[in-house]
N, C-alpha and C positions, 0 to 999 in steps of 0.2 A: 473426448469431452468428459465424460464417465470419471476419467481418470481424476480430470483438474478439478470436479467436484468431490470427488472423496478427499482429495489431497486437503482442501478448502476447509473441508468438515472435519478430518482427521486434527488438523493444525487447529480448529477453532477448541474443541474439545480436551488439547492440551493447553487449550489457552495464549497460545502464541501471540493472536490477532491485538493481545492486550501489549503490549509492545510496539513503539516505534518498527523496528526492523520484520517482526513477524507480522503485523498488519498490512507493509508494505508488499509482501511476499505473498498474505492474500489478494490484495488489489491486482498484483502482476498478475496470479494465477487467472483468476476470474475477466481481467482485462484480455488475456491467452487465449478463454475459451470463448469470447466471443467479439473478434476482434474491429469487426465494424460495427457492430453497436447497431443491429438490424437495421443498418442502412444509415440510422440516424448520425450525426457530430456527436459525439462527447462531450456532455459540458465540461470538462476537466481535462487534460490529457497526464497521461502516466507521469510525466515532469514533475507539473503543477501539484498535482496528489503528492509526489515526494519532498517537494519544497512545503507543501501543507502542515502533510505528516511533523514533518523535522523540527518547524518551526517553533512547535510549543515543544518541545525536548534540548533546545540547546540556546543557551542565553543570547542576551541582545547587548550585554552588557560588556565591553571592549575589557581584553587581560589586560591586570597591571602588568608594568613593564617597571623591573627598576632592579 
């Protein structure tokens, strides 16, 4: 567990978590170290956070095609 939090802290400190794909890589990590959520439901599940994440980083808006 030691582990998945340096890793957390190491990546925050290079700034990763400001990124789509390195933020998502936090989430996984910290989702890892505690995977039932002390017992409780997750408001979120790992999916949903991805589809979150992604959402505001890649348009909505259909490619021309011609």
């Amino acid at each position: 567990m030691f582990e998945g939090f340096r890793e957390i802290v190491l990546a925050m400190e290079r700034k990763e978590h400001l990124t789509p794909n390195g933020l998502m890589r936090v989430i996984e990590v910290a989702y890892s170290m505690n995977p039932n959520s002390k017992g409780r439901e997750r408001l979120r599940t790992l999916e949903e956070l991805r589809e979150r994440i992604l959402r505001g980083h890649t348009s909505d808006i259909p490619l021309a095609r011609g």
